[in-house]
N, C-alpha and C positions, 0 to 999 in steps of 0.2 A: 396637250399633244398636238393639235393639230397644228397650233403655230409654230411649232420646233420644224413638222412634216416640209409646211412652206418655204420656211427659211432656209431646208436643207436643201429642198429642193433648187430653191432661187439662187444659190452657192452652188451645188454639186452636178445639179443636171446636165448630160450632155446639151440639150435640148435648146439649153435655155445661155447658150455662150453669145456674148456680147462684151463689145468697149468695158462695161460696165462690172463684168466678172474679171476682168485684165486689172482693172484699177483697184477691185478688191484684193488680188493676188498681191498686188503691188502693196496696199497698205498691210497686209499679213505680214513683209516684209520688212516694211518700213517699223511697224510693233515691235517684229522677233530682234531687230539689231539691241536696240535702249535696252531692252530687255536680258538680254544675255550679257552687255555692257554693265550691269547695274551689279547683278551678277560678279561677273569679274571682277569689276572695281571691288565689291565689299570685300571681297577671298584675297583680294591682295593685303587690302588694309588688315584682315585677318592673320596672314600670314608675316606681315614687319611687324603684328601686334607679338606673335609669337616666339620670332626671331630677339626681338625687344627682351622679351621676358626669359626666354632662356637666355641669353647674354646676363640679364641682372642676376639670374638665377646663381650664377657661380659666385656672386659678394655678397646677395643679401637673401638671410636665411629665412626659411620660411616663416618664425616669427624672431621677433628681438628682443628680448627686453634692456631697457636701460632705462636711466634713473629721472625721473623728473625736475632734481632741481639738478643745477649740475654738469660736468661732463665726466666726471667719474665716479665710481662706489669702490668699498671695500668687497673684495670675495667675500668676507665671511657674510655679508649682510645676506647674501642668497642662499637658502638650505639647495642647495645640487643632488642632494640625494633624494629629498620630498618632490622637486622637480620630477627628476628621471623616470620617480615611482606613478607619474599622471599617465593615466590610458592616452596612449596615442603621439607619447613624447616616445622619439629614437634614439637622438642624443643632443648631447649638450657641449658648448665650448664656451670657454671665455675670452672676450678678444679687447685689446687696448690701443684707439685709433688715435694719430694727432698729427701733425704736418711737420715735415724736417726736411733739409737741405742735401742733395745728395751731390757729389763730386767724384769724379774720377777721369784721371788722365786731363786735367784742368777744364774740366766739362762740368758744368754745375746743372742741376733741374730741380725744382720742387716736388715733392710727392706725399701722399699720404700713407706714413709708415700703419700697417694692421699688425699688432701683435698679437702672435694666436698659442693657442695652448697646444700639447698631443692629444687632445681630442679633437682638433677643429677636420682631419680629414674624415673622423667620421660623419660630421655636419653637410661639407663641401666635398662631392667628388670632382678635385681637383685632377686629377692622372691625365686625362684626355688634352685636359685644357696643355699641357706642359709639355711644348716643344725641344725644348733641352736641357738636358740633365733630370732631376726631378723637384716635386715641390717640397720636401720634406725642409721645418727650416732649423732644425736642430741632428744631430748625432750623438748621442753621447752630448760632451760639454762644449763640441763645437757649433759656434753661431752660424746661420746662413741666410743668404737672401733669394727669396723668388721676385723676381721684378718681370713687370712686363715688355712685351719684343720692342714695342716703341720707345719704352725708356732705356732700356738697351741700345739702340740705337741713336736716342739724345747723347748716353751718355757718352757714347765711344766703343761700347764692350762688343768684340768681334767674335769672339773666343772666352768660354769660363775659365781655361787656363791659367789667366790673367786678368782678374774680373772683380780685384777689392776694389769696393765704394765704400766713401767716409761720409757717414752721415752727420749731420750737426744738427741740433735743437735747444730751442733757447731754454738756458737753465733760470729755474724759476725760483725767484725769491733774492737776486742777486743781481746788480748791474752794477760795470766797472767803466766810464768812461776814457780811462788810463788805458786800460786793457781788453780792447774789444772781444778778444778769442777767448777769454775768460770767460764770457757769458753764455757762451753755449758746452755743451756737452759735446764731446767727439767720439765715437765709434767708426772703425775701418775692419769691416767684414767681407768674405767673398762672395762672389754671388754663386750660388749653387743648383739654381735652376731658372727657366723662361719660360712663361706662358705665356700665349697666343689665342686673344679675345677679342673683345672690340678695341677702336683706337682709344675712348675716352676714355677705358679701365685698365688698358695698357699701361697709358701718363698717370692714371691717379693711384693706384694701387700698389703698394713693394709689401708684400709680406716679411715679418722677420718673427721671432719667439718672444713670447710673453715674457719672459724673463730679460732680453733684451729691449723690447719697447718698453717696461716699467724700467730699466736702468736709465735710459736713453732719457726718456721725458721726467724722470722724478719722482713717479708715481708705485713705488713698493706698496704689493700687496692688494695694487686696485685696477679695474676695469672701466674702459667704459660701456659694455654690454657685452648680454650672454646670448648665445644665438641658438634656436634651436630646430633642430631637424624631426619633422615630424613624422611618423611611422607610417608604412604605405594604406592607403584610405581611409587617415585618420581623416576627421571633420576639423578643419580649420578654424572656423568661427567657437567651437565648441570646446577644442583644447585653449585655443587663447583666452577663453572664459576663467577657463579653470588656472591657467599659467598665470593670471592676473590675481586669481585670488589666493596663490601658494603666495607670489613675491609681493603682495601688499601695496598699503596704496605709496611709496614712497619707490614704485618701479609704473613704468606704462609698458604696453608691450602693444606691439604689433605686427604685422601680419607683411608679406612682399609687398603686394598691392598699399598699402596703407604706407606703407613710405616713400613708395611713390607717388602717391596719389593725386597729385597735381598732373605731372609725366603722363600717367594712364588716362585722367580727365580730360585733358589738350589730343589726346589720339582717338578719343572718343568722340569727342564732339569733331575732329579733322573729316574721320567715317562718315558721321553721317550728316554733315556738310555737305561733301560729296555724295553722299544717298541724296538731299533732296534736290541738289545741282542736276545730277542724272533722273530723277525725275521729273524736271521739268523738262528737259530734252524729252521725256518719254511721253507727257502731255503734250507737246508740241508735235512730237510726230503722232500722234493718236489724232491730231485733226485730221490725216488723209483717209483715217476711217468713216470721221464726219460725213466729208466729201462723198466717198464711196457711197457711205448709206441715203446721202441725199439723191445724188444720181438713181438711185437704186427704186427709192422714193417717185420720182419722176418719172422713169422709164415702165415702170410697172401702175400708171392711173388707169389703165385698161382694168386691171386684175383687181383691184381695189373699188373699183366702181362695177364689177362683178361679184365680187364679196360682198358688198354692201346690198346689191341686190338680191343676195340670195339670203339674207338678213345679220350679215355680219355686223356689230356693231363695232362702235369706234373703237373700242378696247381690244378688241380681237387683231383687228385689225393694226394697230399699234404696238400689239404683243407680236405680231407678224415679223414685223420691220426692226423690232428693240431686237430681237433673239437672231435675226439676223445678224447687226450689229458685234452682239455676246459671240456668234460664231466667227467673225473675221477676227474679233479681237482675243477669243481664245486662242485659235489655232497662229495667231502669232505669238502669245502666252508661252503657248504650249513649246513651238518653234525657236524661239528665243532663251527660254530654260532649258532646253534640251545641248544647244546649243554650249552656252553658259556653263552649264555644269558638266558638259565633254570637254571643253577647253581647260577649265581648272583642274578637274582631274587628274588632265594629260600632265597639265603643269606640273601638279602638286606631286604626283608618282613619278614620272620621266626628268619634270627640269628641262624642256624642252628648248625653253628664251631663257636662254646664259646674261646673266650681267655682264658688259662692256667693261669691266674694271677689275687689278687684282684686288680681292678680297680674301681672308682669311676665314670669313664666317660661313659663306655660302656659295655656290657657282651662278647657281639661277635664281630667278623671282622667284621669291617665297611666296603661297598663294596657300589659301588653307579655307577649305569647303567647309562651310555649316548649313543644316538643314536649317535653323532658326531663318538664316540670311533670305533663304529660299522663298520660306515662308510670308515674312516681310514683304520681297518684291510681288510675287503673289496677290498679297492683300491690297498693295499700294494701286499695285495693273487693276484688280476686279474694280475700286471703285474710282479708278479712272473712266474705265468703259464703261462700268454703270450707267455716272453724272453723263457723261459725255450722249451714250446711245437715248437715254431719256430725255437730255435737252433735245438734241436733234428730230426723233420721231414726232415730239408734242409740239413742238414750232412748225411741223410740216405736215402731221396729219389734223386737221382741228374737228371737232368733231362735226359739223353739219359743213363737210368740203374736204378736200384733199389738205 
């Protein structure tokens, strides 16, 4: 207790204002900046981390299965109804992905056709994402296309009034040198609705029906994977267990994160790249605490050489000037988080810093608070000032002399 008393004293007293209490304020400040900085940085990275994942969220289901060797399977190979019956499965779709040629109005662009079944909008809520018309890609027995606003715009399509695209895909099992347009499959269907997502799922993605993508690519009767939507606070890790051992070893399945997982990795390590970039700025500004405590150290050998007389020993005495230290460097801790997680808050509820650019996905920086983050910065500051206040005092108080 009593060395806390000192050190509060030697910081808070009117009494006792000096050069020396200015330069202290001043490092409290110089602490609180990095620190609120470390703060915000991670909350942003948090916040693209999350903006990222719901974007994927509308193409890739929360788990997948599809076939190990291969890119496609027969439906029947999967029981769909032993599926359904697993605790914590919602629904199920089957879907048939492969790459075709699309054209309209002499406009050409590549895309990757998804054929999906009438279960896939129980899987995907699509409704929001669909700027115009809707996403449904069947009626009855007419065909339809949901394509993205980008690919809408490669192609030419201004208006769905006027909106067949002919798709082409190479027929397989046949090539005609004589007859190039023989070798592909042609389909000219209209488009019947636009969704409005990110750019790079705009250009890759055109939805059309299962029954259209097996005619288109050759493939009757087969998929290349079954997608499934998990029931709300199912356990992830735990139904993919079980979704693994209904479809056997001749299916793998995984999970959102798992087929990205590269994607997610490179954002992971980007985070806290940046975490220990900004904490070296943070250790670098924690030397004007140094400073401070030295000055501090000096100015008070009067007090020290009356402690010592009154039988304080070294340690007491070093406990004095350390907890010192611990005080400049909390209350910039303390100042700096406070700070830090006012800012993101604002952010993260208001949207207060609009991004400079049109987007479709968001107006302002994404920014998204975690206590974990907090926590971290926390731990990383305490034994900053720790190292930092015990090198400084034992270099300057020794034990038989100042």
């Amino acid at each position: 207790m009593l060395p806390q008393l000192f050190a509060r004293r030697y910081l808070f007293s009117s009494q006792s204002r000096s050069v020396v209490n200015l330069i202290s304020g001043l490092s409290v400040a110089a602490v609180a900046m990095p620190v609120a900085a470390m703060i915000i940085l991670l909350s942003v990275f948090n916040g693209f981390e999350s903006l990222v994942k719901s974007m994927y969220s509308a193409f890739d289901a929360d788990l997948t299965v599809s076939p190990r060797q291969g890119q496609t399977f027969a439906q029947r190979d999967l029981d769909t109804a032993a599926l359904a019956r697993i605790p914590g499965v919602g629904a199920l779709s089957f879907t048939l992905e492969q790459s075709a040629l699309l054209e309209h109005g002499g406009r050409q662009a590549t895309a990757t056709i998804r054929g999906v079944d009438d279960a896939y909008g129980a899987v995907f809520q699509l409704g929001d994402a669909v700027s115009a018309g809707e996403w449904r890609v069947r009626l009855g027995d007419l065909e339809r296309l949901v394509v993205g606003q980008s690919m809408a715009w490669m192609l030419g399509i201004r208006s769905l009034a006027d909106a067949d695209v002919t798709l082409y895909a190479v027929r397989r099992g046949s090539f005609s040198s004589l007859l190039p347009l023989e070798n592909y499959t042609r389909r000219t269907e209209p488009v019947g609705g636009v969704y409005t997502l990110d750019l790079e799922t705009e250009r890759t993605y055109v939805l059309a029906s299962l029954r259209l993508a097996q005619e288109l690519f050759g493939y009757p009767g087969r998929a290349s994977a079954l997608v499934v939507r998990l029931a709300p606070g199912a356990d992830a890790a735990a139904v993919r267990k079980t979704v693994a051992e209904a479809a056997g070893d001749g299916f793998r399945v995984r999970t959102r994160d798992e087929l990205r997982a590269s994607f997610y990795r490179i954002m992971t390590y980007e985070k806290w790249g940046i975490f220990f970039i900004a904490l070296l700025v943070l250790i670098i500004a924690s030397f004007s605490v140094v400073g401070a405590l030295a000055m501090l150290i000096v100015e008070k050998r009067d007090d020290i050489s009356t402690l010592r007389a009154l039988g304080a020993d070294t340690g007491l005495v070093r406990a004095v000037f350390r907890t010192e230290g611990f005080l400049i460097c909390g209350l910039g801790a303390v100042a700096g988080m406070t700070l830090g997680v006012a800012a993101t808050l604002a952010q993260q509820y208001f949207g207060l810093i609009e991004i400079p650019a049109e987007t479709f996905l968001t107006k302002s920086y994404p920014v998204e608070f975690r206590p974990t983050d907090l926590a971290v910065v926390a731990a990383s500051f305490a034994a900053v000032a720790a190292l930092l206040s015990n090198i400084t005092v034992r270099s300057m108080i020794k034990t038989d002399r100042l």
